[in-house]
TORKE-64309 format. One line per 10 residues: number of its first residue (from 1); for each residue x, y, z of N, C-alpha, C. Coordinates in steps of 0.1 Angstrom, whole numbers, always signed. Layout:
<marnus>
NUM) X/Y/Z/X/Y/Z/X/Y/Z | ...
</marnus>
This chain:
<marnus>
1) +115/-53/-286/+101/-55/-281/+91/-48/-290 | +77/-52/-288/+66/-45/-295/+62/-39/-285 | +59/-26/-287/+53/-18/-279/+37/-13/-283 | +27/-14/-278/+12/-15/-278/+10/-2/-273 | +6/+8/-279/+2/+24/-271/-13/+29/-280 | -18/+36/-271/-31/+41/-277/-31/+59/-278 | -34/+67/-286/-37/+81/-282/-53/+85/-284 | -53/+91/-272/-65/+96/-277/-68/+116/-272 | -73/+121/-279/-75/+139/-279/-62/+143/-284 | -66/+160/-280/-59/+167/-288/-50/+177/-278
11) -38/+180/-279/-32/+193/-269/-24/+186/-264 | -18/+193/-253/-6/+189/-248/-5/+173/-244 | +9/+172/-245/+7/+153/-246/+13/+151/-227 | -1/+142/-225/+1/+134/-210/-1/+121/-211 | +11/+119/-206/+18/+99/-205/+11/+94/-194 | -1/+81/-197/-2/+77/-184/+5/+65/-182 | +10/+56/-173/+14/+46/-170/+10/+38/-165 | +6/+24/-167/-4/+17/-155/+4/+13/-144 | -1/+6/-135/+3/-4/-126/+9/-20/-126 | +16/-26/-123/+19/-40/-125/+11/-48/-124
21) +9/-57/-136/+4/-71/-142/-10/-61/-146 | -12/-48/-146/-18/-39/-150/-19/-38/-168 | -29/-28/-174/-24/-29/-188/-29/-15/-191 | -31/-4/-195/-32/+6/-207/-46/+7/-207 | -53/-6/-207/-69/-3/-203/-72/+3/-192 | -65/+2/-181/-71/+0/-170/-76/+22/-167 | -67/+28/-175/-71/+43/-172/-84/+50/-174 | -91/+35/-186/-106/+40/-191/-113/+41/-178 | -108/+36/-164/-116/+40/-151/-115/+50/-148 | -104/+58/-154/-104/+71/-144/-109/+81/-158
31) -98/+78/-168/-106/+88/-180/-117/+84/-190 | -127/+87/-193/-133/+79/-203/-132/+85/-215 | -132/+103/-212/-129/+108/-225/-110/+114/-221 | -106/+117/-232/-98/+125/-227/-96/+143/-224 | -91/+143/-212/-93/+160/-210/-87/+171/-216 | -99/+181/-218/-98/+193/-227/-82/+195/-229 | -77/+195/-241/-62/+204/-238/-51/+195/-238 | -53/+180/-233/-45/+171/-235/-44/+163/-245 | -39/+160/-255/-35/+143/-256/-29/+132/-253 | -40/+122/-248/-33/+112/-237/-28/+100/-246
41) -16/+94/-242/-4/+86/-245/-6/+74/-236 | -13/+63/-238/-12/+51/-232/-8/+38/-239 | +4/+39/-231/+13/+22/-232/+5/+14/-228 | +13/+3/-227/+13/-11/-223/+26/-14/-223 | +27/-12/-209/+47/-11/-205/+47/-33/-212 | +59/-31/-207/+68/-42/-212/+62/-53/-209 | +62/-62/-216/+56/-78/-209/+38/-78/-207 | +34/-62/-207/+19/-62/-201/+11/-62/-213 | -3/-64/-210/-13/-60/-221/-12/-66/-234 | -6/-54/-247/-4/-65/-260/+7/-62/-263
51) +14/-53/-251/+32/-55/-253/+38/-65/-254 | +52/-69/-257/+60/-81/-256/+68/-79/-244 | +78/-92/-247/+86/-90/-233/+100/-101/-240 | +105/-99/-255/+112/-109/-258/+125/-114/-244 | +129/-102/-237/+139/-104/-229/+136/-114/-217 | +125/-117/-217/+116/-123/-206/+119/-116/-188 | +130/-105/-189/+132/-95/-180/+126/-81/-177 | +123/-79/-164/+118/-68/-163/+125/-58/-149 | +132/-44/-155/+137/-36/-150/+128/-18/-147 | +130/-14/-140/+118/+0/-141/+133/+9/-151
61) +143/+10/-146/+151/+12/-153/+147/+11/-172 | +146/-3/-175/+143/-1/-191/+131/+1/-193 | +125/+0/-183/+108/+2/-184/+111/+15/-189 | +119/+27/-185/+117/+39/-186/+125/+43/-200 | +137/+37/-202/+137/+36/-219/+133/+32/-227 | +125/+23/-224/+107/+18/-237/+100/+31/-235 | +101/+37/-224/+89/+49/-226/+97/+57/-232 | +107/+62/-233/+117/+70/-243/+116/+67/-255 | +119/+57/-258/+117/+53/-273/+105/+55/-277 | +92/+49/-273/+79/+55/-279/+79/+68/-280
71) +85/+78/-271/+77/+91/-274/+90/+99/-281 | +102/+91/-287/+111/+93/-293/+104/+94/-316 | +94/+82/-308/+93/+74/-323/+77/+83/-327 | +68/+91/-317/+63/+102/-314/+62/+115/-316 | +77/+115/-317/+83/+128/-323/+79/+140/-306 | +76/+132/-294/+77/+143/-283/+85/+142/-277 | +90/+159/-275/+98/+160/-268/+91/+158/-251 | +90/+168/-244/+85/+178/-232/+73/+168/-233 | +65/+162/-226/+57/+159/-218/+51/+161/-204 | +36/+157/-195/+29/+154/-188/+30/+139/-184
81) +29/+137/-169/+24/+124/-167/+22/+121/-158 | +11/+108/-159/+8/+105/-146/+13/+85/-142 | +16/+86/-135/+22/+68/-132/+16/+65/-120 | +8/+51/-120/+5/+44/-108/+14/+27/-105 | +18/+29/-95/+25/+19/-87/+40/+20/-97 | +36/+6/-101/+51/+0/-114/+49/+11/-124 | +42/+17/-132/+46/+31/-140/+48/+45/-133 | +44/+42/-116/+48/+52/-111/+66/+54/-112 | +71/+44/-107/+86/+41/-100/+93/+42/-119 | +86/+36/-126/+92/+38/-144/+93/+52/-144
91) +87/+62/-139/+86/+76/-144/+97/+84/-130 | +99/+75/-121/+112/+83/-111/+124/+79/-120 | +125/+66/-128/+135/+67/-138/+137/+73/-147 | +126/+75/-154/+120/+85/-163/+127/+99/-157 | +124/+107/-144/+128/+120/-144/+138/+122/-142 | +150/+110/-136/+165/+109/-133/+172/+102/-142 | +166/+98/-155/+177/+99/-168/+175/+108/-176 | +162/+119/-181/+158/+129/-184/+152/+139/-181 | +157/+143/-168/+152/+159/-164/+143/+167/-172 | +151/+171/-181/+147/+181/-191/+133/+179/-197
101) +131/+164/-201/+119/+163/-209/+108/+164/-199 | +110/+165/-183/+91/+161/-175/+85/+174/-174 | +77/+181/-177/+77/+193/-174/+65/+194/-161 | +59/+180/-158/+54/+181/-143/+50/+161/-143 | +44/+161/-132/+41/+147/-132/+34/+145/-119 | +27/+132/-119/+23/+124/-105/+21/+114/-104 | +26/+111/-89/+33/+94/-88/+25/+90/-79 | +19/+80/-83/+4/+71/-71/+12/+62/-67 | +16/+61/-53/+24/+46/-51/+35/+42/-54 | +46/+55/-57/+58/+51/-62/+69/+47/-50
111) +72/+38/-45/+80/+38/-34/+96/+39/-41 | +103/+46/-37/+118/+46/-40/+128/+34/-46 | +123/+28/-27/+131/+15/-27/+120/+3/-20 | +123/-7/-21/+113/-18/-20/+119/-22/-3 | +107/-19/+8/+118/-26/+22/+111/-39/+22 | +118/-41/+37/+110/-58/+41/+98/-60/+39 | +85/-52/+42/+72/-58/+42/+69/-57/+29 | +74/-48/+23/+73/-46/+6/+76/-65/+4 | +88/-67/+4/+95/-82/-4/+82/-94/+4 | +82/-90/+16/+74/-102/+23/+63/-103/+16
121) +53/-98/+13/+42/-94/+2/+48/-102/-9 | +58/-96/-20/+63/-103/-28/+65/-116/-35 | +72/-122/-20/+75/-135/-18/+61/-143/-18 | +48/-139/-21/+38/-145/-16/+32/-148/-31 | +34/-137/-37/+29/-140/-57/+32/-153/-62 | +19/-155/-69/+25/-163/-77/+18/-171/-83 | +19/-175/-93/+7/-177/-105/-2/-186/-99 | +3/-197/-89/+0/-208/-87/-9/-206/-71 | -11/-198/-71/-23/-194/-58/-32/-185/-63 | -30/-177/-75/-42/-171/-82/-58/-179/-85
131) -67/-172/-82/-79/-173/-81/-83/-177/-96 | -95/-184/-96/-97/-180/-113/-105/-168/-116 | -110/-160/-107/-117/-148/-112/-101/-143/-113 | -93/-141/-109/-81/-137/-110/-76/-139/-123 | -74/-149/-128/-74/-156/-144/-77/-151/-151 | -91/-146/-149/-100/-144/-159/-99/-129/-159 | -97/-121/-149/-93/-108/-154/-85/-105/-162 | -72/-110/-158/-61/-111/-163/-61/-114/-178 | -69/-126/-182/-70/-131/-196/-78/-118/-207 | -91/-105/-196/-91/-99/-203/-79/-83/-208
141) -71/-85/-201/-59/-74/-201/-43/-79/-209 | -46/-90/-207/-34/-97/-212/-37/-107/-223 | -28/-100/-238/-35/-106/-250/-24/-117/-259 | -15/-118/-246/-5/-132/-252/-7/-146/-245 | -19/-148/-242/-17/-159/-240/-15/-166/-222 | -18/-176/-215/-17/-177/-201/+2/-176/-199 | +7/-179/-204/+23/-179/-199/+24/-164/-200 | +18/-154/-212/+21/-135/-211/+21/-138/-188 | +3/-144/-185/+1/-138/-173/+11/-145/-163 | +18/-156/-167/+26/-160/-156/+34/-154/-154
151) +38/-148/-167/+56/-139/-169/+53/-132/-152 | +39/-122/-158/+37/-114/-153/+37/-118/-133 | +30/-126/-130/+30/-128/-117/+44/-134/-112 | +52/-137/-118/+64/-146/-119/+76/-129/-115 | +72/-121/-125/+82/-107/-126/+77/-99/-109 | +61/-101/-104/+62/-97/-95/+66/-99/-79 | +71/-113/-79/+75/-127/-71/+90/-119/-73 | +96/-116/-86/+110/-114/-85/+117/-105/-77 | +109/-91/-78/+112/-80/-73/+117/-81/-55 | +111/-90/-52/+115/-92/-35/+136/-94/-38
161) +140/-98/-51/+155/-102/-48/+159/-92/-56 | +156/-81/-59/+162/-71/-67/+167/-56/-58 | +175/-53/-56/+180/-42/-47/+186/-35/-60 | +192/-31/-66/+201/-21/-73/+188/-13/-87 | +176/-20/-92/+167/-11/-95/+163/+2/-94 | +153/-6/-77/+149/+7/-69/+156/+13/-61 | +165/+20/-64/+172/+19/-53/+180/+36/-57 | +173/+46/-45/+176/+56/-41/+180/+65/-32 | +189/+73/-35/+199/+79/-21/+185/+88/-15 | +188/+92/+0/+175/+98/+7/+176/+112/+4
171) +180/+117/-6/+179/+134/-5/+170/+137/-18 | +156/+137/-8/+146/+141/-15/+146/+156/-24 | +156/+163/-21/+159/+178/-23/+162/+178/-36 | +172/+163/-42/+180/+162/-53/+166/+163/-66 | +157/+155/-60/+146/+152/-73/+138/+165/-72 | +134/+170/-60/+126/+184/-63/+132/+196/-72 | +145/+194/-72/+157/+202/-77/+151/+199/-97 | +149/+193/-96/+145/+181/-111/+135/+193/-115 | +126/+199/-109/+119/+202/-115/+110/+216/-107 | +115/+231/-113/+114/+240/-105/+99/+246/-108
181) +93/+234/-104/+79/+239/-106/+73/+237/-95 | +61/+246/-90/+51/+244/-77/+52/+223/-73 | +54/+218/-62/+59/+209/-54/+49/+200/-47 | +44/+190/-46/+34/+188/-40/+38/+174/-34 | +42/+171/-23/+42/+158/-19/+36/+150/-6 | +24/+139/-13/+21/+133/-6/+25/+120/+3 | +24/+114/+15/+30/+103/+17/+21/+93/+25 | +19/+85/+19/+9/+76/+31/+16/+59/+34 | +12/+55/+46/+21/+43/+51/+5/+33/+46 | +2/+33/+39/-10/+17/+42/-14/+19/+28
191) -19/+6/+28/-22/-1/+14/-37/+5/+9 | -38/+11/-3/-52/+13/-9/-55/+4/-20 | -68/+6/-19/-72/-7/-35/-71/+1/-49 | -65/-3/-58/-67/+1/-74/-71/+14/-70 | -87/+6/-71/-103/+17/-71/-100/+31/-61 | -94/+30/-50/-92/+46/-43/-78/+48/-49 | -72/+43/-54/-58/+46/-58/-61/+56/-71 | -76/+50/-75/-80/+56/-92/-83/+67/-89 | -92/+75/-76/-99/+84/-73/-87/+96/-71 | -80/+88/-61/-67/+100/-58/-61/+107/-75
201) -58/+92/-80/-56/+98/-96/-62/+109/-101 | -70/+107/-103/-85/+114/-108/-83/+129/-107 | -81/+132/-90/-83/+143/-83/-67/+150/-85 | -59/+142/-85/-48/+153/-88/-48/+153/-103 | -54/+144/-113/-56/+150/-128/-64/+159/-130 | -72/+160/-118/-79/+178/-123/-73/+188/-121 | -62/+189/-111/-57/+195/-108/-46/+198/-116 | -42/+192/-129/-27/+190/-134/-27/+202/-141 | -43/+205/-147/-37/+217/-160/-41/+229/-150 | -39/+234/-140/-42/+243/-130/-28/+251/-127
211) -18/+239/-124/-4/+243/-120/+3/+232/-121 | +14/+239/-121/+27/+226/-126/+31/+221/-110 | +29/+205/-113/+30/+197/-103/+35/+185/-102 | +45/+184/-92/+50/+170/-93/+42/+163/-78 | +38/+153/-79/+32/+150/-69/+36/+136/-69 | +38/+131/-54/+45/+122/-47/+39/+109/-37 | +33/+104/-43/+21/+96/-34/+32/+84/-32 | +34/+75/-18/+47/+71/-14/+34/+60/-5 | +37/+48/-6/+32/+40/+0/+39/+28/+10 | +54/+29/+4/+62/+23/+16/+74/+30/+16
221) +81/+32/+25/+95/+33/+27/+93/+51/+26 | +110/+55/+21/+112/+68/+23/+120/+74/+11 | +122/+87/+9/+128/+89/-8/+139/+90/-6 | +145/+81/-18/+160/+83/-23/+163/+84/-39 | +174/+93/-40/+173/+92/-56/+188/+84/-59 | +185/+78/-70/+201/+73/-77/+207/+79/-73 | +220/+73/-78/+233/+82/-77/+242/+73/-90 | +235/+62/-97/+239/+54/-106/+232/+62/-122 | +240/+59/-135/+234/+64/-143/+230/+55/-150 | +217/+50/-156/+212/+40/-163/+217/+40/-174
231) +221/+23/-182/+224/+21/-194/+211/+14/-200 | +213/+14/-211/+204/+10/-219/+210/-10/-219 | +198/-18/-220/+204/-27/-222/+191/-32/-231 | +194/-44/-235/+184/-53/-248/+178/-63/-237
</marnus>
């Protein structure tokens, strides 16, 4: 695949990640410049934005080895980051195939595992009930073309039949263990929009260069970590 990333400032490097059918722009809401001290690292995960998607498959699993390989091809080791929704759940892959490299992070929306009202949602996507303001957003985040945005609404429709992904044992202890830095976890049962999802962002990124923090924003279900070890696949 082609992988589409932007950097911008100077200092420690923080990975942000967007959200699904999301793209790499979407962080200019929350950052416009980048903050003192940082250099920020923005993809366009797999299939999104001006990324490709030759496999026409989408895993959070290799989601999280495309993020490897960019910041392999980067030359960083040790990183910051922050992931919302679908880059959130890429970076719980992210910290359980590479411990070593997170040196803190925070997850807007990362649910473990995907339950029933998660799939029931799911089951409802789908290119062919989208709006055309819908369209038209999309057409400005997504630079391959209307079948890139079908992939995309098509990959989120899939996820309702996918179990072995998300899919983590409940001993929340095992991932805190990941990383013996100050702990912070949030958990909320109901749905927020982007826009308050961006603000929460926001407020724990001021908080990031204060103290080392993993933070846990959980919007369905409950934590479990692998117990499987990811392979790489093409």
């Amino acid at each position: 695949m082609e992988m589409y990333y932007e950097i911008h400032g100077a200092g420690e490097p923080l990975v942000l990640l967007h959200g699904g059918t999301g793209a790499g722009v979407n962080w200019g809401l929350i950052f416009k410049n980048a903050p003192a001290c940082y250099r920020l690292i923005i993809p366009d995960l797999r299939g999104h934005g001006r990324s490709t998607n030759p496999s026409g498959g989408f895993t959070f699993r290799q989601s999280a080895l495309d993020v490897f390989a960019m910041l392999d091809h980067l030359g960083i080791e040790k990183f910051k980051a922050i992931g919302m929704s679908l880059g959130a759940k890429t970076l719980l892959h992210v910290a359980t195939q590479q411990p070593a490299r997170v040196e803190a992070m925070v997850l807007v929306s990362a649910t473990p595992y995907f339950p029933a009202q998660a799939r029931a949602i799911m089951r409802q996507v789908s290119p062919d009930n989208r709006t055309e303001a819908e369209w038209e957003q999309m057409r400005q985040w997504h630079k391959h073309g209307d079948e890139q945005i079908r992939a995309l609404w098509t990959m989120a429709n899939s996820f309702k039949d996918s179990y072995d992904d998300m899919n983590f044992t409940p001993l929340i202890s095992q991932l805190l263990q990941l990383a013996p830095s100050s702990c912070m976890a949030i958990e909320t049962h109901f749905t927020l929009s982007i826009w308050q999802w961006s603000y929460i962002a926001r407020f724990l990124a001021h908080t990031f260069g204060s103290f080392r923090t993993v933070g846990m924003v959980l919007s369905l279900g409950r934590w479990r970590i692998s117990s499987s070890r990811p392979r790489w696949h093409s």
